[in-house]
MOPAC internal coordinates of N, CA, C and O (Angstrom, degrees):
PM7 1SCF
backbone

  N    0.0000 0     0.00 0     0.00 0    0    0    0
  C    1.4487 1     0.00 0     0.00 0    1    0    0
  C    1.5228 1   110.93 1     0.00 0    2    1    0
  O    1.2310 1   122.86 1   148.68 1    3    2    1
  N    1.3700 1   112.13 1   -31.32 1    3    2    1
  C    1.6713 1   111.34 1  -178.88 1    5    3    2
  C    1.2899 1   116.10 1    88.98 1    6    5    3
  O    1.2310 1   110.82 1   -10.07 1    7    6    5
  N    1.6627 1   134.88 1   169.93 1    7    6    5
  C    1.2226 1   118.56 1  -161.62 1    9    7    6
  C    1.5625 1   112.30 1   -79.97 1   10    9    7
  O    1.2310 1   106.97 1  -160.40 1   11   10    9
  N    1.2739 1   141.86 1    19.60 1   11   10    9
  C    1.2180 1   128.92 1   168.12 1   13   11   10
  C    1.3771 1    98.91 1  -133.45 1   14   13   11
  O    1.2310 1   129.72 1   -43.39 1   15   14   13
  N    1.7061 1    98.87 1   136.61 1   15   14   13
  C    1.4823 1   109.59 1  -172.39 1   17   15   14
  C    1.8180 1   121.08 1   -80.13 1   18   17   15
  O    1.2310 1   129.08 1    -5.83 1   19   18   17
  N    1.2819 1   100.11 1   174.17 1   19   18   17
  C    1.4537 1    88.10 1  -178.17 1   21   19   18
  C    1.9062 1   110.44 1   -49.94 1   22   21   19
  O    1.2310 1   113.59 1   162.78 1   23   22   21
  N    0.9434 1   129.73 1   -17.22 1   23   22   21
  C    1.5404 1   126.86 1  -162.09 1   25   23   22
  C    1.8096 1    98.58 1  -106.66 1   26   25   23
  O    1.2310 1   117.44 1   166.23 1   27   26   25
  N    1.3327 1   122.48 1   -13.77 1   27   26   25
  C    1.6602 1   112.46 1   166.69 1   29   27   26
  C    1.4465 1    82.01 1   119.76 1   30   29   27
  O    1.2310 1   121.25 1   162.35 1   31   30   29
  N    1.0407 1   115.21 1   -17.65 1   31   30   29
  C    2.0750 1   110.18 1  -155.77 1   33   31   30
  C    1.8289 1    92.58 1   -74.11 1   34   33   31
  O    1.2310 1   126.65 1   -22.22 1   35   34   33
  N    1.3492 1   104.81 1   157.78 1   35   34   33
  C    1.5459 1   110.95 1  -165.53 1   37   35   34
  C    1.5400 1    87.75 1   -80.95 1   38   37   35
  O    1.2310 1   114.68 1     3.56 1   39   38   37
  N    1.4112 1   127.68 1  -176.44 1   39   38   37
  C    1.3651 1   135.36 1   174.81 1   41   39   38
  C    1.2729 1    92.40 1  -132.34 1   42   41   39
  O    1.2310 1   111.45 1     3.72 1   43   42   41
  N    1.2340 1   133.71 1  -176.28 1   43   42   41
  C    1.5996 1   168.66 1  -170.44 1   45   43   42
  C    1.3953 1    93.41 1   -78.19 1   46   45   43
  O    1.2310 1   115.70 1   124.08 1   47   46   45
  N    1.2005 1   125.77 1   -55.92 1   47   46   45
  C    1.3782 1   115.82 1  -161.84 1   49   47   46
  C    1.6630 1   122.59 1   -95.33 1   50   49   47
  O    1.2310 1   132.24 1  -165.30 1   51   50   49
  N    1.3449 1    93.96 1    14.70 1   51   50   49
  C    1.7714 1   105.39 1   172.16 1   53   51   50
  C    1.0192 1    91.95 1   -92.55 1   54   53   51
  O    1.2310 1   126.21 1   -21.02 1   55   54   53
  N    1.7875 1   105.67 1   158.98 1   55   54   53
  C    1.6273 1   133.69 1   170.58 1   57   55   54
  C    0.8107 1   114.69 1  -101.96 1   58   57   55
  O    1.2310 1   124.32 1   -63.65 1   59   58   57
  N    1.5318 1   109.32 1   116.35 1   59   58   57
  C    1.4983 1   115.66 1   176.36 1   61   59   58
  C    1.3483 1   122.75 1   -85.70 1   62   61   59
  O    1.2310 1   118.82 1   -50.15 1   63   62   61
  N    1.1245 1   119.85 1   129.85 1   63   62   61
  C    1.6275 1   122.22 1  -161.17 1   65   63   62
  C    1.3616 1   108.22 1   -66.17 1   66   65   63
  O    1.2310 1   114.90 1   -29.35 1   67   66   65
  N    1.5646 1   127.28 1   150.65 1   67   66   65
  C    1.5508 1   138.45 1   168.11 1   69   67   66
  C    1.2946 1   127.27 1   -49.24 1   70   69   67
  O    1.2310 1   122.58 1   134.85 1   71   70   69
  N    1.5686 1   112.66 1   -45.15 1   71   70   69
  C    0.8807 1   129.10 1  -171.96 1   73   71   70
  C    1.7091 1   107.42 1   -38.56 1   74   73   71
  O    1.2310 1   115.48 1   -24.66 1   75   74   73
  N    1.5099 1   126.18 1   155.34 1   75   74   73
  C    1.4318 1   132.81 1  -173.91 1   77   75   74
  C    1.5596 1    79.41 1   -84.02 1   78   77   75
  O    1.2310 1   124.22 1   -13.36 1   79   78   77
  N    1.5789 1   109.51 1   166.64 1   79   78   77
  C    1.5284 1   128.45 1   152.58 1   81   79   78
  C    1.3549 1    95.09 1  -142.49 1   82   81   79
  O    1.2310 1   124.91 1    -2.17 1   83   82   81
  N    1.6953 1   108.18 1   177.83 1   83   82   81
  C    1.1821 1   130.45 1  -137.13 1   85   83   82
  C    1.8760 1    85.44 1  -123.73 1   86   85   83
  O    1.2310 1   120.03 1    -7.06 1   87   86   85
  N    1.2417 1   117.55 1   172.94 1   87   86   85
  C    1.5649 1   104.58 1   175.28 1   89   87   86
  C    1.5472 1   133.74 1   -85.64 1   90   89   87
  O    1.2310 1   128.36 1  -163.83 1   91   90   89
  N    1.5198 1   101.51 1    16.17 1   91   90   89
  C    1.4667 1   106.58 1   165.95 1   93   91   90
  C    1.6085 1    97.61 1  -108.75 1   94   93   91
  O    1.2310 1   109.59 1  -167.52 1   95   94   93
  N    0.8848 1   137.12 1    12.48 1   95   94   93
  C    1.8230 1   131.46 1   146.37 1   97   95   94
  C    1.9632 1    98.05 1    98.76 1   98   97   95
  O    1.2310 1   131.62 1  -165.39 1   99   98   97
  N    1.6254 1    95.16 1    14.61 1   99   98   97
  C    1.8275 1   109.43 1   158.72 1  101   99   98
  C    1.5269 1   119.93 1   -77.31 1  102  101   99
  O    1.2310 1   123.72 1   -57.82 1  103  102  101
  N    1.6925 1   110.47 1   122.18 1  103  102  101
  C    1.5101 1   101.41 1   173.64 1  105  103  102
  C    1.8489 1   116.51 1   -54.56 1  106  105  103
  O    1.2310 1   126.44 1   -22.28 1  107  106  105
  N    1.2153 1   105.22 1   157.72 1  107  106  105
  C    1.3508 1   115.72 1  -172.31 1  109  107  106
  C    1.7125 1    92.31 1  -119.09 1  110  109  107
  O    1.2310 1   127.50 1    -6.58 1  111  110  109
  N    1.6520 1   103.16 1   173.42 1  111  110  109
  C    1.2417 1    99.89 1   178.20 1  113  111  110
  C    1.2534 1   124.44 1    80.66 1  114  113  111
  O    1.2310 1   122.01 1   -10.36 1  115  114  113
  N    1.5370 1   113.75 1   169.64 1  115  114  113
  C    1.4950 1   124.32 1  -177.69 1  117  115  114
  C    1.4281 1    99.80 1  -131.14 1  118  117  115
  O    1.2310 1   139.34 1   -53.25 1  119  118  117
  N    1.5740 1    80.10 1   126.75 1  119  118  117
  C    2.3082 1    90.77 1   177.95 1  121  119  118
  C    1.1622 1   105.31 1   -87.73 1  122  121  119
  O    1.2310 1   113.49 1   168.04 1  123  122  121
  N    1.3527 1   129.92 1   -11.96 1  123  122  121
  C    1.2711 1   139.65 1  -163.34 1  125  123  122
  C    1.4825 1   118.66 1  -128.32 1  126  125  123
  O    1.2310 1   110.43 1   -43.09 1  127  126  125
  N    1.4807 1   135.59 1   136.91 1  127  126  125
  C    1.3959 1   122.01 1  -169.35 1  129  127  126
  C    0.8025 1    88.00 1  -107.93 1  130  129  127
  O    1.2310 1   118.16 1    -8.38 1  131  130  129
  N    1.6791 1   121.12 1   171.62 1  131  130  129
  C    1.0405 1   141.11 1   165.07 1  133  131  130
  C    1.4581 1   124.94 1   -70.84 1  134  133  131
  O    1.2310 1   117.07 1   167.54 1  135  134  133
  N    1.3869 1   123.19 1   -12.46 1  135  134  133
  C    1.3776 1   126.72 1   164.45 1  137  135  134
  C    1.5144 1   107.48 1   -91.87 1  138  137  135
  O    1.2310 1   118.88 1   163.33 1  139  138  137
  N    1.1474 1   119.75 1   -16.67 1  139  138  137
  C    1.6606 1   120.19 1   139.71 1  141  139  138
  C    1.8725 1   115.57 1   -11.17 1  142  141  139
  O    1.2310 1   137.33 1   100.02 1  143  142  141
  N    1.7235 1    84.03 1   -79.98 1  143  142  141
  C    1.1178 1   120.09 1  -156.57 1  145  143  142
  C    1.3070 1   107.46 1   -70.23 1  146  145  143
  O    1.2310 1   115.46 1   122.78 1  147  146  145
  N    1.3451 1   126.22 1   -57.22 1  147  146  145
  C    1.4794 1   119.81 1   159.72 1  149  147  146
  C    1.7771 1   134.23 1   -83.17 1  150  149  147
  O    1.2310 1   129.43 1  -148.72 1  151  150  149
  N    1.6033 1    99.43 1    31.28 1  151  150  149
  C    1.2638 1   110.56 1   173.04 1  153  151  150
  C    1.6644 1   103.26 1  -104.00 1  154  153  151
  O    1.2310 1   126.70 1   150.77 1  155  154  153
  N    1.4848 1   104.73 1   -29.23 1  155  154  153
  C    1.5101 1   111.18 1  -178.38 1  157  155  154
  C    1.8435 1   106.05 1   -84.80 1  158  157  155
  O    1.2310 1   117.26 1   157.40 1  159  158  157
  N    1.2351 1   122.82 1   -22.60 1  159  158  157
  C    1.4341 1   106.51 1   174.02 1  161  159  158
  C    1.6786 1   106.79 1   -87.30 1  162  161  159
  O    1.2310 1   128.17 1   171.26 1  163  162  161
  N    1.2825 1   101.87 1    -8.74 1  163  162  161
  C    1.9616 1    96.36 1   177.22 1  165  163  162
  C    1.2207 1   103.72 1   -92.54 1  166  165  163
  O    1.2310 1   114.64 1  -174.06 1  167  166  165
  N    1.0594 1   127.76 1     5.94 1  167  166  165
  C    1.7546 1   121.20 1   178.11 1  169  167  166
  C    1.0884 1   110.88 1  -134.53 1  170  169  167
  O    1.2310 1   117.84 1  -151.69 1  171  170  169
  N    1.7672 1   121.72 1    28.31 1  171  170  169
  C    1.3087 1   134.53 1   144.53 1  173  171  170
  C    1.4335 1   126.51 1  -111.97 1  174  173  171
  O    1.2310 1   113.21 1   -28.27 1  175  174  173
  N    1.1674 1   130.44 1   151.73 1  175  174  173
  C    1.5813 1   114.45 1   152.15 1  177  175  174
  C    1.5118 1   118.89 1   -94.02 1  178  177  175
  O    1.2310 1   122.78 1   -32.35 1  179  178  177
  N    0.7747 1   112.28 1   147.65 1  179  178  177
  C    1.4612 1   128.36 1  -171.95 1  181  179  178
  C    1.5201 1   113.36 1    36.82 1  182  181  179
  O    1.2310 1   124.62 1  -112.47 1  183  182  181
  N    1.5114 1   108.73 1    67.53 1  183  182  181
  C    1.8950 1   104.29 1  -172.97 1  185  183  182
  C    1.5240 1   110.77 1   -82.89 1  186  185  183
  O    1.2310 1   124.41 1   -49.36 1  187  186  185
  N    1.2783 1   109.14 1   130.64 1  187  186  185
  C    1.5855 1    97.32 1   169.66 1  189  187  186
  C    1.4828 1   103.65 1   -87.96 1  190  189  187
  O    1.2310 1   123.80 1     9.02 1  191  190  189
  N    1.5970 1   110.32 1  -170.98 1  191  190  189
  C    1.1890 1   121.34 1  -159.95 1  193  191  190
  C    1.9313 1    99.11 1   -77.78 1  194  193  191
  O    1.2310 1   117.59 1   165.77 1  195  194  193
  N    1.2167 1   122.19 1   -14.23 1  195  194  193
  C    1.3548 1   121.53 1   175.88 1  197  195  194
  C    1.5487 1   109.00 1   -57.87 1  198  197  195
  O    1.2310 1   132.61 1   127.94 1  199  198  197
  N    1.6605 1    93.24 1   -52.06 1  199  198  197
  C    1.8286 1   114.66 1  -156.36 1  201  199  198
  C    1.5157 1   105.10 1   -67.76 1  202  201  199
  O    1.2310 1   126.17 1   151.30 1  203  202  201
  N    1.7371 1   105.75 1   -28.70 1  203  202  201
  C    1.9428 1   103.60 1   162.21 1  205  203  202
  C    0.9421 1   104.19 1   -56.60 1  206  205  203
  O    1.2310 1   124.04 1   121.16 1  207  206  205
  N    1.1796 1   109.86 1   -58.84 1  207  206  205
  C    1.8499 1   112.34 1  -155.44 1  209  207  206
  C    1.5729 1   111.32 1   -58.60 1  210  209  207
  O    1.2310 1   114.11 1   118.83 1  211  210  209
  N    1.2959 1   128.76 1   -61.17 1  211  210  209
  C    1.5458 1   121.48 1   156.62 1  213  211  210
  C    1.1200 1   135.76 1   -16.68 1  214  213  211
  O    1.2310 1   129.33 1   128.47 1  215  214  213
  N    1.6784 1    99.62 1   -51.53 1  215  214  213
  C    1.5726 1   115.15 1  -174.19 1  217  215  214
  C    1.6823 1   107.63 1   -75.53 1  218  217  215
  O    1.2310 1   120.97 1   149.24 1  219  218  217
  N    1.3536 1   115.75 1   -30.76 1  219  218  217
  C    1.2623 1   117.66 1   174.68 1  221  219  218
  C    1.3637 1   135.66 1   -73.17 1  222  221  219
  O    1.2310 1   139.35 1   151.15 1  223  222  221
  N    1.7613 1    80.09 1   -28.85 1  223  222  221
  C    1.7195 1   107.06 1   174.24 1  225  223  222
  C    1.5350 1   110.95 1    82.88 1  226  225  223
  O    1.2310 1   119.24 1  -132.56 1  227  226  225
  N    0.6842 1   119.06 1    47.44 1  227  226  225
  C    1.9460 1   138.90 1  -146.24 1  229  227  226
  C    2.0034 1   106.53 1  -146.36 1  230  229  227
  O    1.2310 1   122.15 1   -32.63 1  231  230  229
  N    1.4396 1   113.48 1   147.37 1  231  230  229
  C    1.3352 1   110.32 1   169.48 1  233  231  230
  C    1.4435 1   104.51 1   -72.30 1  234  233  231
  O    1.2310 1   129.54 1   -29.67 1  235  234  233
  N    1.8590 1    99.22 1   150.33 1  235  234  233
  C    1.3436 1    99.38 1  -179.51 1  237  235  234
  C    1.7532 1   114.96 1   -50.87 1  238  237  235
  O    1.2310 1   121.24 1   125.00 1  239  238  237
  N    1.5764 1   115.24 1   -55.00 1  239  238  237
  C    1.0421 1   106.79 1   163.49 1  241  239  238
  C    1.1068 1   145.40 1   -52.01 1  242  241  239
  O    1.2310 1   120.93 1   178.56 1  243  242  241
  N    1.4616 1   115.82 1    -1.44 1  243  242  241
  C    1.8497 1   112.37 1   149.35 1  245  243  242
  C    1.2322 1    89.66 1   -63.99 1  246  245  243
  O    1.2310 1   117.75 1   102.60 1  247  246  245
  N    1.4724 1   121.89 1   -77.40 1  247  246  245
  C    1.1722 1   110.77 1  -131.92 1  249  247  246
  C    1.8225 1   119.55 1   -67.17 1  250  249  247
  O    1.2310 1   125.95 1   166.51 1  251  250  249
  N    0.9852 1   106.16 1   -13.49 1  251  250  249
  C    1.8005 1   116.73 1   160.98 1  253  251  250
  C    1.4425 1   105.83 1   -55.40 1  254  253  251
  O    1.2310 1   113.00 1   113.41 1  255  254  253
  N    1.6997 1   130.83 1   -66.59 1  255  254  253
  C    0.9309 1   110.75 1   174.70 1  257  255  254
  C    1.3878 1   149.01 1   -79.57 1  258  257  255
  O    1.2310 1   129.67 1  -171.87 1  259  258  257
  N    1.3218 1    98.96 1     8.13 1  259  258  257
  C    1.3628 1   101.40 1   161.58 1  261  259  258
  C    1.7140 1   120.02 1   -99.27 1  262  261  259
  O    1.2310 1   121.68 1   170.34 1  263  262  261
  N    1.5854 1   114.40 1    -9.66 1  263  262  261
  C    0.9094 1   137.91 1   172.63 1  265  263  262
  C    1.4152 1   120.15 1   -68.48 1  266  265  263
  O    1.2310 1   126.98 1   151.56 1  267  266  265
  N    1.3467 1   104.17 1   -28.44 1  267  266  265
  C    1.4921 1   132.18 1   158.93 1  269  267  266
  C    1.3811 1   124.18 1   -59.33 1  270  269  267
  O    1.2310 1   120.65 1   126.59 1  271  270  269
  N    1.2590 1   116.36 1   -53.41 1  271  270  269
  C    0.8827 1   153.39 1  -149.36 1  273  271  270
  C    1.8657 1   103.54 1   -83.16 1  274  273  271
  O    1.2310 1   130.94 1   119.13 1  275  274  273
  N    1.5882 1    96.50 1   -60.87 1  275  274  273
  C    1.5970 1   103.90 1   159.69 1  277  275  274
  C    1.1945 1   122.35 1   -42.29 1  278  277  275
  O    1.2310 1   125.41 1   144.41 1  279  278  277
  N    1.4473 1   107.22 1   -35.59 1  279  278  277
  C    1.8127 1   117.74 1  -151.92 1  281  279  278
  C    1.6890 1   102.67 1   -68.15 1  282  281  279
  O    1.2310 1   136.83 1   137.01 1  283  282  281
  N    1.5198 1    85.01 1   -42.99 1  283  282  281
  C    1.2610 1    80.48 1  -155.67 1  285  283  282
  C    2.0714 1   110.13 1  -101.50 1  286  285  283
  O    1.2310 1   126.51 1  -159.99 1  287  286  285
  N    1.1028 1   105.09 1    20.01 1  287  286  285
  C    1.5086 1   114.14 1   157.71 1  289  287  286
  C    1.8304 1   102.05 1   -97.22 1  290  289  287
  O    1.2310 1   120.23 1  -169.18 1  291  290  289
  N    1.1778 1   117.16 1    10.82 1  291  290  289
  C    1.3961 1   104.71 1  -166.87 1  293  291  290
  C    1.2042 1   134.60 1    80.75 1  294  293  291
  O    1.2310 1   122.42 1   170.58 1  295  294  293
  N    1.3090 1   112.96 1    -9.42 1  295  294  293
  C    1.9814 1   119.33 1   167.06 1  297  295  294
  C    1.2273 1   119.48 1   -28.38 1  298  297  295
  O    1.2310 1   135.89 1    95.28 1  299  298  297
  N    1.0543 1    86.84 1   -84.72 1  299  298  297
  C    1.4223 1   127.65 1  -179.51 1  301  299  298
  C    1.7481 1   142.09 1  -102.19 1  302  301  299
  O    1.2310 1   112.75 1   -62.41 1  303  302  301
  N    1.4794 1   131.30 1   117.59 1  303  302  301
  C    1.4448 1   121.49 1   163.07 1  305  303  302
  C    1.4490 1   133.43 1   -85.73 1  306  305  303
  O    1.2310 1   124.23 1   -16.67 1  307  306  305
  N    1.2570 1   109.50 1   163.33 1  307  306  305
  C    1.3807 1   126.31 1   165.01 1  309  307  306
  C    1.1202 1   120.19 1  -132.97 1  310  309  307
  O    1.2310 1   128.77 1   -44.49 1  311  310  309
  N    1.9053 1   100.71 1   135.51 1  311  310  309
  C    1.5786 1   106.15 1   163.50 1  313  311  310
  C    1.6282 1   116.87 1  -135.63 1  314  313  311
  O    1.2310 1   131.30 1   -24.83 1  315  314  313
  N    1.6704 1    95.80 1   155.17 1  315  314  313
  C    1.2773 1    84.24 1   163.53 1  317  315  314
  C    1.5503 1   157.17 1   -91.07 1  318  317  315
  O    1.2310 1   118.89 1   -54.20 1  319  318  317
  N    1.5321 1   119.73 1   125.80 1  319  318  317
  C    1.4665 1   122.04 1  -173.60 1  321  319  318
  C    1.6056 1   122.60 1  -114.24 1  322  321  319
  O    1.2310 1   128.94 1   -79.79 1  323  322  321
  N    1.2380 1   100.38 1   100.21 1  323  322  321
  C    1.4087 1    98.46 1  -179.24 1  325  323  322
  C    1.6367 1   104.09 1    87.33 1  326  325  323
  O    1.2310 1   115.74 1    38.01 1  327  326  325
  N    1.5218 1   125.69 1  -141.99 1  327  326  325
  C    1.3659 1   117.54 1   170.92 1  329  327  326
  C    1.9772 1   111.00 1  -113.43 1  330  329  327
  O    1.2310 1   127.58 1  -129.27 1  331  330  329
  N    1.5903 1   103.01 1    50.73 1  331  330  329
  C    1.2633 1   143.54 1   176.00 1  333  331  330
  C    1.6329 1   135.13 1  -106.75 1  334  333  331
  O    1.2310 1   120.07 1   -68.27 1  335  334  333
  N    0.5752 1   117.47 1   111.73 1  335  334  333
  C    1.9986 1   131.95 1   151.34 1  337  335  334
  C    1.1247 1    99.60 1   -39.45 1  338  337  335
  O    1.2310 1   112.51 1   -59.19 1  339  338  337
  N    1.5064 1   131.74 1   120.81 1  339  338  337
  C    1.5863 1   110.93 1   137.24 1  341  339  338
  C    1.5752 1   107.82 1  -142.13 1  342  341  339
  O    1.2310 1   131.70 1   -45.68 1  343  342  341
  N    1.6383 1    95.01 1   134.32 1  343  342  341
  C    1.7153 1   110.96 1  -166.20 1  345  343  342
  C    1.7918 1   102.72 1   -79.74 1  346  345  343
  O    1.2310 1   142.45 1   -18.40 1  347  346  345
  N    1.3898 1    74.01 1   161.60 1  347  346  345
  C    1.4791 1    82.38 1   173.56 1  349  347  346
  C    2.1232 1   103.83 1  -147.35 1  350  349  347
  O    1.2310 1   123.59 1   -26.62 1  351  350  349
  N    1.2042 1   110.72 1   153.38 1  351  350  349
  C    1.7670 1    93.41 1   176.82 1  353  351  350
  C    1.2836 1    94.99 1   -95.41 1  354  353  351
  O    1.2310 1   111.29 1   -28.57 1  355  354  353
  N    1.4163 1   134.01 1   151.43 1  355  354  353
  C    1.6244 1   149.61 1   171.41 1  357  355  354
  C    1.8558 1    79.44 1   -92.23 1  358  357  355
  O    1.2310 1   137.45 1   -58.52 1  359  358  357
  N    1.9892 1    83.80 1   121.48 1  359  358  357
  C    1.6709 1   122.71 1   157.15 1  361  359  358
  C    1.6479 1    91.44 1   -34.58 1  362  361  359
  O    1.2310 1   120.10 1   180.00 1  363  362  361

């Protein structure tokens, strides 16, 4: 049958991931650093928010919000190209 039973419920023989969670059974934490994140827009030209996310190996929507997230501590910019994001790291 494999690790989820006929009803969705986990079985014994699934792996439960490391990661900490929080007490509603939500991962906590960051799988991803932030030099992750601005190691993959410095070793592109013109990356949109997809080409992080790939490079990070991450859903696009991580990588938006953490992309966000940069922006607006000053990391990092965005502009728009086309119907595109594209980051850049601030010198």
């Amino acid at each position: 049958m494999g690790p989820i039973g006929i009803f969705g419920r986990l079985t014994q023989d699934m792996t439960v991931t490391d990661r900490p969670r929080d007490d509603h059974g939500r991962l906590t934490g960051n799988a991803y650093s932030d030099a992750d994140f601005l190691e993959a827009i410095a070793d592109q030209d013109m990356p949109t928010t997809g080409d992080v996310a790939r490079a990070v190996g991450c859903a696009r929507t991580t990588a938006y919000g953490r992309l966000k997230r940069l922006e607006e501590s000053g990391t990092v910019e965005s502009r728009d190209v086309g119907s595109a994001l594209v980051w850049t790291v601030v010198d």
